[in-house]
C-alpha positions in Angstrom: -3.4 9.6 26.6 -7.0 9.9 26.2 -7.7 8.5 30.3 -8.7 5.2 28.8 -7.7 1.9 29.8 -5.8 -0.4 27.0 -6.5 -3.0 28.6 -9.3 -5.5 27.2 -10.5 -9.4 26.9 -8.3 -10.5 24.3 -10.0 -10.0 20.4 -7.1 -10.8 18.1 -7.7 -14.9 19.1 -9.3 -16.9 21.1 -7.9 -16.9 24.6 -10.1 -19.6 26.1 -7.6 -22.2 26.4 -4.9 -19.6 28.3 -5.5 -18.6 32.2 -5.2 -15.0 30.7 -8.1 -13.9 28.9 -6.6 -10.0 29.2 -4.2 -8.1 27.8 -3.1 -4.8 26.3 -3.4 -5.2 21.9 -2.7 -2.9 19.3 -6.0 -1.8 17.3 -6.6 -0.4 14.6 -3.0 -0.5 13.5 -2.6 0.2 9.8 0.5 -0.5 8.4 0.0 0.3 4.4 1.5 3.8 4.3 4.6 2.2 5.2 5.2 -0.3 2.4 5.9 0.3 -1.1 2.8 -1.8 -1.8 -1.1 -2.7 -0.6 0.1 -6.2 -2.0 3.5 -6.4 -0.2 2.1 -5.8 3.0 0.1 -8.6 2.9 2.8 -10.8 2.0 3.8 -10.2 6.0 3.0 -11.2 9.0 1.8 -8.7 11.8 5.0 -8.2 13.5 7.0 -7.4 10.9 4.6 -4.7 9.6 5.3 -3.4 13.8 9.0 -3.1 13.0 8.6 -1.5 9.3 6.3 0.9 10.4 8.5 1.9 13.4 11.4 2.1 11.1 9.4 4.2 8.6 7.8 6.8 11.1 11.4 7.4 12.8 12.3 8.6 9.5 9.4 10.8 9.3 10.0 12.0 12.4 13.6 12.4 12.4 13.2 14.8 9.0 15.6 12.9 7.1 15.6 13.5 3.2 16.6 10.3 1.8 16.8 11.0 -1.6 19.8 13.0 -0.6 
């Protein structure tokens, strides 16, 4: 959105041993604000914190009042 290219040499591991050494990563993701807990998002692996966090900002977005 800001004109800026995604794309980069790959930081989350060490590519060397792949023919790819590129590819499009999420940074700075911060899941926390979507788990109960600092401690239980830890407890997860990176992925799943992609699919809680896309599950919790739906709700956010879609204005939904659980409580109700």
């Amino acid at each position: 959105m800001a004109g800026e290219c995604g794309i980069d040499r790959i930081a989350s591991f060490d590519p060397s041993g792949f023919d790819t050494q590129i590819a499009g990563e999420v940074k700075d993701f911060n899941p926390v604000p979507a788990f109960p807990s600092r401690k239980r998002c830890a407890e997860r692996d990176r992925l799943f914190a992609f699919g809680v966090y896309a599950a919790w900002q739906a709700l956010k977005d879609s204005d939904w009042i659980l409580e109700k």
